[in-house]
VOVOSE-87402 format. One record per residue (C-alpha): x, y, z. Coordinates in steps of 0.5 Angstrom, whole numbers, plus 500, padded with zeros to 3 digits. Layout:
<vexkols>
XYZ...
</vexkols>
This chain:
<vexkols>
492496515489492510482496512487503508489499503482497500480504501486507497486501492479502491479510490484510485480504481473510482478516480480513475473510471471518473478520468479519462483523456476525453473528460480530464478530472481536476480537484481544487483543495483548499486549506490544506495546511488543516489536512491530516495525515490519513487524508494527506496519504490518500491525495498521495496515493492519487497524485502518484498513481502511475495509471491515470494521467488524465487527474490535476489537483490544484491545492491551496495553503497558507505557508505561514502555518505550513513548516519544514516539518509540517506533514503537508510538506513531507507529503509534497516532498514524497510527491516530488520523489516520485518524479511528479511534476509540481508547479508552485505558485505564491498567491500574496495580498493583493496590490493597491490598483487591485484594491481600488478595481475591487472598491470601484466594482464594489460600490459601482463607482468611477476607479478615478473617484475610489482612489483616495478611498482605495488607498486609505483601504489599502494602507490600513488593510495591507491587501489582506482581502479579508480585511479590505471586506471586513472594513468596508462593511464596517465604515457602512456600519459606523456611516463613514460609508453610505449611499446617497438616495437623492445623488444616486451615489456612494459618499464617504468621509475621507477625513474621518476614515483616515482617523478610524483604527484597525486590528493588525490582523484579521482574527481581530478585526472579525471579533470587533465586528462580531461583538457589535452583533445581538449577544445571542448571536454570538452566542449561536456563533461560539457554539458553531466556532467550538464544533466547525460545523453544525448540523441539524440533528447536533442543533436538536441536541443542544437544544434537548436540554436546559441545564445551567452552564457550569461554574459559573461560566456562559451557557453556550445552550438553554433556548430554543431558538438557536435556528433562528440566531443561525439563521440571522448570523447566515443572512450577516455573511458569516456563516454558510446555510447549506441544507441542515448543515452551518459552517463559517464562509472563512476560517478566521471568522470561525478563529474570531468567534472562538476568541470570544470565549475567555480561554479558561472557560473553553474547555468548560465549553467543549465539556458542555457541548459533549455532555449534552450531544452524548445525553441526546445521542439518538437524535444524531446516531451517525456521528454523535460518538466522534463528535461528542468524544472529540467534544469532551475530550478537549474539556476533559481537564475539567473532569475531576471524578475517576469514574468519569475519567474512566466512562471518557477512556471507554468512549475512547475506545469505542470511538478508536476501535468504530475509526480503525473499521473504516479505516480512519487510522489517525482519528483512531490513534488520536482517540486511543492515545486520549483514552490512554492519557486519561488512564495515566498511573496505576490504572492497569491494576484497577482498570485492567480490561480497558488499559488492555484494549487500548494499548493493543488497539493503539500499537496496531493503529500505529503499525497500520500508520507505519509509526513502529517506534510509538508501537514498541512502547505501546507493545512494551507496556501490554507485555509488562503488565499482561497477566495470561497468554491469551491476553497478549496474542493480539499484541503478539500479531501485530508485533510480528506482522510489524517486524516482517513490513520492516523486513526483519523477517528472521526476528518475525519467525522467532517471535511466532514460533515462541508465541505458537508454543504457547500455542501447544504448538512446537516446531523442531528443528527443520533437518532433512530427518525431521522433514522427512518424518513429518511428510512420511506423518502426513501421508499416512493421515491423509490416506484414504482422505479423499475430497469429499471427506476434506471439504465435508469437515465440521468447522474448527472451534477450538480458539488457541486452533484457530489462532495458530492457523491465523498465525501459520497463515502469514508464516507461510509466506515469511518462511518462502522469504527468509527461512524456506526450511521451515516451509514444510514443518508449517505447511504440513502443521496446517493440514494436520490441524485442519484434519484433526480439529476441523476446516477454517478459512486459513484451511484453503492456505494449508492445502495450497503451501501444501501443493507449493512443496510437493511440486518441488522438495517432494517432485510430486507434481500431480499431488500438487495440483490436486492440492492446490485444486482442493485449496480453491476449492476450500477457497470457495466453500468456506467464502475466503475470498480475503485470502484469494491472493494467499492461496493464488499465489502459491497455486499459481505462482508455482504449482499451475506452471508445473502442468499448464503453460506458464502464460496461463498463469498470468491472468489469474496473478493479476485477478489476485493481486487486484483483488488482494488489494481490493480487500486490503491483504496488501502484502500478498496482493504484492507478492502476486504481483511479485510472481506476475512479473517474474512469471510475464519476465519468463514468458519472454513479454515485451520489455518495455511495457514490463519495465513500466509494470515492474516500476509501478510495482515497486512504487506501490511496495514502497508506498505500502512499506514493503521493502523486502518485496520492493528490492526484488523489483529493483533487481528486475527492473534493473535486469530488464533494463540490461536486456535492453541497453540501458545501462552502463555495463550490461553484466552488472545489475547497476543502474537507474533501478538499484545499485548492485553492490549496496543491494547485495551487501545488504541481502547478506547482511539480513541472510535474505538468501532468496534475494541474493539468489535473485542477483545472482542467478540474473547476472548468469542469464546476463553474462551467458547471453553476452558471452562471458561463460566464465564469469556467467558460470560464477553467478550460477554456481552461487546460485546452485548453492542457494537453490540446494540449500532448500528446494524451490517449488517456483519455475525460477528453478527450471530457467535455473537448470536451463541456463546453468545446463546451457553454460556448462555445454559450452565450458564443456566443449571449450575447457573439456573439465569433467566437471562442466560435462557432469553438471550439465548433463545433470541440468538436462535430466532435470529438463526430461523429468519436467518435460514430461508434465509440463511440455509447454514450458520445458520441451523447446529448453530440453531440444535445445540442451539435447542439440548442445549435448549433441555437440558435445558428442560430435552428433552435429546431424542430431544437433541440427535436427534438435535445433529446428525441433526446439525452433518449431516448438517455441514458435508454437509456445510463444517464449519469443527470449528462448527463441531469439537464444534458440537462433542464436545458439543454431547460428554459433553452431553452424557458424563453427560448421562453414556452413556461413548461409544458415549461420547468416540466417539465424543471426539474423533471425535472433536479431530480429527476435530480440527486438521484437522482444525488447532487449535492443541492448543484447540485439545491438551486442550480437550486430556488433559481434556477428562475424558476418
</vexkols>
């Protein structure tokens, strides 16, 4: 999977450094209805890149060999999807003027003169331009069509022309005209026919023996002049000589050839070219393996000897596992599944080794290829007839990787932590007391500990160790997800390993998801960062750059916003994105860029472009079949597009990007209880800032009640505490319930406690919240000093949102004081800043409602 991934992220990068507006790219495919699927995905992947606008691919195919259900069709459907243009045009046989043009040109000849020729041409034909060759360069053959020296002229007999037969298709007609070729000719071009194309090292290989052809049927080997028969066939046009490589100008000439061989000997064939490229296989090292097992696969149901049958199944094997590293997933399945078949019955006592390798590599190809119901029965088999443990951990990942890219994150959980107990690995169950216990654990261990001594470990060695990190490496994230309350249990797991058995790659993740919770279940911001700078620096030593988007996305997705400014955050989100995707780690790449823009949302970046990124995002989760990570990005897409007015109700996440009601149902109906807080906490910031407190008070409370169930270490709880605090100042002063005034000075003492170590992100919020408990005080000379204060420290901050509130709120202040100048002012100062942000659909709401 993260193999594809690489491949198709950095072929976008090369197709898009090779296009431009200048220098547009074009791509003409021909014969698509042969295209796999690998490659049908990958043409995919480019066609629906929304960053490169400067690409035309122009395709061709036969419909007749293209169904409804053909993955040609599926691929062109997605296409469609997606919103790219595609322009259908149906290239049939040509017409009968067009023939005559093309028989005039042909024989240099007045069209005039052509045309009783051209129309028996075209009726025998039907326009089929292949025929329409194919029978011209017969009746020159057969003398029916000949030039004449002393006239200076084409002749023909238009009589005996007209009595001549001709196939009904093409296919046919070449193998009349093949047949009329020297037998050794033929010969050369059914070999040629059974492989596609030939190259020289193959043709060395063919020739290296001189064995007999078996049961009796033609030898399709034997001389030494098969170059020479190639040659000959070449200068016939009928095979294309390009370099050392032969291939057929036309697939029906290859399809005519093949026809050639009776159909009960083809498998004999196959078997024989097989057979011999692998008895040669060093003279062709580089493709000998995938030609010679596709080779004798096709004639396997001559094999009748179990221990070939085995030998065949291992090379299947070793050709599958060579395809998955290169990331060829449907060449890899269609080898794993030829070895499986060829071991059907009671081979799993006999063969248990090679049934075992099969069927886990098969099931994680099918789970790298997104066929998960093939995979289950694949994984089922493994499961039954496994005789350790040891033996099913593979299956086991790819079980749980498969059930997380579903979404079924909960059912991921369980499985691992079954598979880490056997692992000698048990997880309790993860109260508030347990937590504690553990923390308090971990403290004393890594007492006097200092970072010398952590990067200066001796590498990990034990195996069932070392898997259980690889395992709590993925969990970290599904935890962050589904089930935060065992964050800690697996974060702390991981250092305790790491400081007990030695450093791993998946060390670095440990320290990070480390620092991930001491900035928010355990308010200890500056042991965060200096965790989350060990885990770079772990990063780097132990040279786990596969793992930069793991560990930057905890050390920068949360714990570097905590003491730096938030912005600064960016930059290293997107670096760790892209590079994740570089190297094929998809699903964190995603979360990246998941934090990215939640990150570019909260520091108040320019709405249109983000709606642009965000959209892009979410196609790429789609496409990578990241669904839980997808949803998210429809929530703030859709919450970005309220903020800018397009949409039906401004106070309901509905829209072009998602429906609110279904997506909701659906995060409930999973417990995706970090999504849920998502809409919740979007539709408060939504209703506060369009003024309906009450209903934005609802959302928050909802909100709160998620947040409390297990401490979120990410910014989300600072803008979190701000709105909720800006609510309940102004419930407080309209309602004066002792609840709204508790809740919100509450939400303000959090605001001091994270001014102190990140005032670039929290100090314009808490001025802002400080002049709205002024008000509430009666202290309106305190409140107008904290306005301009937050004013100022925003302007330098760069928060242009929080400003256009800050103005906002200042307005509604002194608009209650008469004091109707500066109220006037600062409305007009928040209009102006909300458009410059992008939220034209909250400007237009306060134009609308300004009572001036």
């Amino acid at each position: 999977m993260e193999a594809l991934n690489q491949l198709k992220f950095i072929f976008r990068l090369f197709v898009r450094a090779i296009s431009s507006s200048t220098q547009p790219l074009l791509l003409f495919l021909d014969d698509m209805q042969w295209a796999d699927i690998a490659s049908l995905e990958l043409i995919k992947s480019l066609i629906t890149d929304a960053e490169n606008k400067c690409l035309l691919l122009i395709w061709s195919y036969r419909v007749n060999e293209v169904s409804d259900t053909h993955p040609l069709t599926n691929i062109l459907k997605q296409i469609e999807v997606k919103g790219v243009p595609i322009k259908k045009i149906t290239v049939g046989n040509v017409c009968r003027d067009t023939v005559n043009e093309l028989v005039s040109d042909a024989l240099q000849t007045s069209p005039y003169l052509t045309q009783s020729l051209a129309d028996i041409v075209y009726r025998k034909s039907s326009g089929n331009v292949l025929c329409i060759v194919q029978f011209l360069k017969s009746l020159c053959e057969e003398g029916l069509l000949r030039f004449a020296p002393d006239r200076k002229q084409w002749q023909w007999n238009i009589d005996l022309i007209n009595l001549k037969d001709i196939p009904d298709d093409a296919v046919e007609l070449m193998s009349q005209t093949l047949l009329r070729l020297p037998s050794e000719a033929v010969t050369a071009l059914k070999l040629v026919a059974c492989l596609g194309l030939l190259s020289e090292e193959l043709i060395h290989c063919l020739m290296a023996s001189t064995n007999k052809s078996i049961q009796g049927s033609e030898s399709c080997y034997g001389y030494s002049n098969l170059i020479e028969w190639l040659n000959f066939s070449a200068l016939e046009g009928l095979i294309d000589c390009k370099g050392s490589m032969y291939k057929f100008v036309h697939d029906q000439i290859q399809l005519a050839a093949y026809s050639l061989i009776p159909e009960n000997e083809r498998g004999l064939w196959h078997l024989q070219i097989g057979s011999l490229i692998w008895a040669n296989k060093s003279k062709s090292q580089k493709n000998a393996l995938f030609i010679a097992v596709g080779q004798l696969n096709q004639g396997e149901k001559f094999i009748k000897k179990t221990r070939e049958r085995v030998e065949l199944a291992r090379l299947n094997l070793k050709a599958g596992e060579k395809a998955m590293s290169s990331a060829v997933y449907t060449m890899a399945a269609s080898f794993l599944k030829s070895g499986i078949d060829l071991l059907a019955g009671t081979w799993w006592v006999e063969n248990y080794s090679l049934c075992l390798k099969l069927y886990v590599s098969y099931a994680e190809v099918c789970y790298c290829n997104g066929d998960f119901e093939t995979m289950s029965l694949m994984l089922e088999e493994v499961f039954r007839h496994t005789e350790c443990d040891k033996d099913n951990r593979p299956a086991h990942f790819t079980l749980i990787r498969a059930l997380a890219a579903q979404g079924k994150l909960h059912s991921s959980i369980e499985t691992a932590l079954l598979v880490l107990e056997k692992l000698g690995e048990q997880f309790p169950s993860p109260d508030d007391k347990t937590v504690s216990a553990e923390y308090s654990k971990l403290k004393r261990i890594l007492e006097g500990k200092t970072d010398t001594y952590i990067l200066g470990l001796s590498a990990m060695e034990n195996d069932e160790k070392n898997a259980a990190m690889q395992l709590l490496s993925f969990l970290v994230m599904y935890a962050v997800l589904a089930r935060v309350k065992y964050l800690p249990l697996f974060s702390f797991r991981m250092v305790q390993l790491t400081l007990r058995y030695g450093v791993c790659k998946e060390s670095a993740i440990g320290f990070a998801s480390f620092g991930f919770l001491l900035c928010g279940s355990f308010n200890d911001i500056k042991g965060a960062y200096h965790c989350g700078q060990l885990a770079l620096k772990l990063m780097e030593k132990l040279q786990a750059k596969e793992y930069m988007a793991r560990i930057h996305v905890m050390v920068f997705g949360s714990i570097h916003s905590w003491v730096a400014h938030h912005r600064l955050s960016l930059k290293p989100l997107e670096n760790a994105y892209r590079g994740g995707m570089r190297c094929g780690d998809t699903q964190y790449a995603l979360f990246c860029a998941h934090q990215y823009y939640i990150h570019a949302f909260q520091c108040g970046e320019e709405l249109s472009a983000l709606e642009k990124e965000i959209k892009t995002f979410g196609d790429q989760m789609l496409e990578n079949k990241q669904d839980l990570f997808s949803k998210y990005a429809q929530v703030f897409r859709q919450t970005v597009l309220n903020w800018m007015g397009c949409c039906n109700d401004p106070l309901k996440l509905t829209g072009v990007a998602m429906d609110q009601d279904q997506l909701l149902n659906n995060a409930l109906e999973n417990n995706h209880m970090s999504l849920v807080y998502v809409i919740h906490h979007s539709r408060s910031y939504l209703a506060f800032a369009f003024g309906h407190y009450e209903l934005a008070s609802d959302f928050a409370e909802q909100g709160q009640n998620i947040l409390d169930s297990g401490c979120s270490p990410t910014f989300a709880v600072v803008t979190h505490a701000f709105v909720y605090g800006l609510i309940s100042f102004v419930l407080a002063g309209k309602t004066h319930q002792i609840k709204w005034k508790t809740n919100a000075f509450k939400c303000l003492k959090k605001m001091e406690v994270w001014s102190e170590s990140a005032p670039s992100n929290c100090l314009h919020k808490l001025l802002l919240l400080q002049a709205e408990s002024a008000i509430l005080l009666g202290e309106n000379s305190t409140a107008a000093i904290k306005y301009n204060a937050a004013i100022k420290m925003v302007e330098d901050s760069g928060f242009i949102h929080e400003l256009a509130l800050i103005h906002e709120r200042a307005a509604v202040f002194y608009s209650e004081q008469g004091d109707t100048s500066k109220a006037c002012h600062h409305y007009g100062q928040a209009h102006v800043v909300y458009l410059q942000w992008g939220a034209k659909g909250k400007a237009d709401d306060l134009r609308i409602n300004c009572p001036f």
